[in-house]
N, C-alpha and C positions, 0 to 999 in steps of 0.2 A: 327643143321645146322648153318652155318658161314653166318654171312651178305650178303658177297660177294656171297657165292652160290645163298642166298635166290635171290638178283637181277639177276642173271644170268640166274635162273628157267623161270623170265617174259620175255627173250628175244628167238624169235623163227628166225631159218635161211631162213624160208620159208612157205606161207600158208601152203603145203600140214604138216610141224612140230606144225603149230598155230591150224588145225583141232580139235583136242582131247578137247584140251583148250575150243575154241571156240562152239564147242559144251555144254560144262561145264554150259558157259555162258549164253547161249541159255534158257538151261535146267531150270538153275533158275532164267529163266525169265528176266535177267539183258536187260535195256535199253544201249544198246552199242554203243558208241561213238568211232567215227573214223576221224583221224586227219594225216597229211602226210608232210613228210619235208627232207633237208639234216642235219639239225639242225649240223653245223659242229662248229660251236664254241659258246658253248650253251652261254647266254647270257638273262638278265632282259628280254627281248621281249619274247623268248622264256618262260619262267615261266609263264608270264603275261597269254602270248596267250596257253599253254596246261594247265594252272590251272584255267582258263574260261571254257575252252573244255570240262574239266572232270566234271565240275560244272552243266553240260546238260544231266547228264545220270549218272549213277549204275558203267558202264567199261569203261575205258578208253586206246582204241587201237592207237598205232602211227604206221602207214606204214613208216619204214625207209630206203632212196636209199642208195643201195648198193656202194661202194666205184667207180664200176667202171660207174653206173648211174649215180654219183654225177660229175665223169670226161664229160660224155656225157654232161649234161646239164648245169656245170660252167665253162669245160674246164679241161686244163692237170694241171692247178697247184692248184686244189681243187678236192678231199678234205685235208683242212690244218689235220684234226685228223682222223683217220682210223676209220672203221669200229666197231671196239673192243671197242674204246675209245667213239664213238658218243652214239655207242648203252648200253653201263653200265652206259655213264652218264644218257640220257633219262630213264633207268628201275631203277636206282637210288630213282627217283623222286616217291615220298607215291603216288601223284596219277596218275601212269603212271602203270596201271594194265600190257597191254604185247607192247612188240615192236615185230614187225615185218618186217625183213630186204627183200627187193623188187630190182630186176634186173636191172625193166623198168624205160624210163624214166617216166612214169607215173604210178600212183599206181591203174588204173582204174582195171586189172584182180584183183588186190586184192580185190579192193572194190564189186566188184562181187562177190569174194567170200564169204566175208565176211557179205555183204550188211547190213552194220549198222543200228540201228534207227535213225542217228542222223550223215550228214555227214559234218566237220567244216573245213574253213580254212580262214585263213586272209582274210580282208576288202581289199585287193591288187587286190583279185581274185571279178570276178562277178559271181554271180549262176551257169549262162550258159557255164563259162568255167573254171569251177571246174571238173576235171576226177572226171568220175561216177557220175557227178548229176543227169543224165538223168535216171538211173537205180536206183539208191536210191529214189527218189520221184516218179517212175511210180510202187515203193515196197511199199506205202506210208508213207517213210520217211522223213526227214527234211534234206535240205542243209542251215545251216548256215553261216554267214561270222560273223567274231569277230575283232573288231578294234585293230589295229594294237599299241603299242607304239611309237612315233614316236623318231626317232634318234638311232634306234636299230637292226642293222642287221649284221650279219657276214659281209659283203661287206665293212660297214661303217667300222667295226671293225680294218678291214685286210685295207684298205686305210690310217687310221691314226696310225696304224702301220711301214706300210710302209713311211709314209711322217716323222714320227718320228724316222726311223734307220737310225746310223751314227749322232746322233745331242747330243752324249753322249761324 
């Protein structure tokens, strides 16, 4: 089997494709880890923050929004990379066991589905308004927040891009 396949096996279109897997998981017991994002122009913060993540647990799941979620909640001219491209580069990564591509704007049914031991997301968010904290901790799981790197976000990115085209 080719590289390319191997990463391609870790990316599922949808909980009910991520089932088999995750029961897999389950079976041997893994502490699973769940993490959620548009991750559209991967970048140092993103490394930082999903190789903390995975550092919390055995598996390492990322709920990925779907191309047209990702227009829902940054707008019509995001996302800058499709779907295809966000999600091989995240299953790319040694520790980014499966990705999981999600509709909503929020990954909360998945997180249900799934209901990790262990559910993370940037120091941006607070406990309380993390989708699915409320159901991960009354499963008696952990919500985490992970410090963020600072000066590192797709936004930052795509702005000094943009201030920088035409100055060639």
């Amino acid at each position: 089997m080719t590289n390319l396949e191997l990463i391609k096996k870790k990316i599922f279109n949808s909980a009910a494709a991520f089932e088999k897997k995750l029961n897999f998981y389950r079976f041997k017991k893994h502490k699973i880890v769940f993490t959620n994002g548009c991750f559209d122009i991967m970048h140092l913060g993103h490394i930082d923050y999903l190789s903390k993540a995975a550092d919390l647990g055995d598996t390492l799941i990322v709920g990925l929004n779907s191309d047209v979620s990702v227009k829902k909640i940054k707008g019509n001219d995001r996302p800058i990379n499709d779907i295809n491209s966000r999600s091989l580069l995240l299953a790319s990564l040694s520790f980014v066991d499966a990705v999981v591509i999600f509709d909503e704007e929020t990954p909360k049914d998945l997180i249900r589905f799934i209901m990790p031991d262990v559910l993370v997301k940037g120091n941006d968010y607070t406990i309380e308004n993390i989708a699915g904290s409320a159901d991960v901790l009354n499963n008696g799981g952990k919500v985490i927040t992970i410090d963020l790197v600072k000066g590192y976000s797709t936004t930052l990115i795509e702005k000094k891009i943009l201030k920088n085209a035409g100055k060639d």
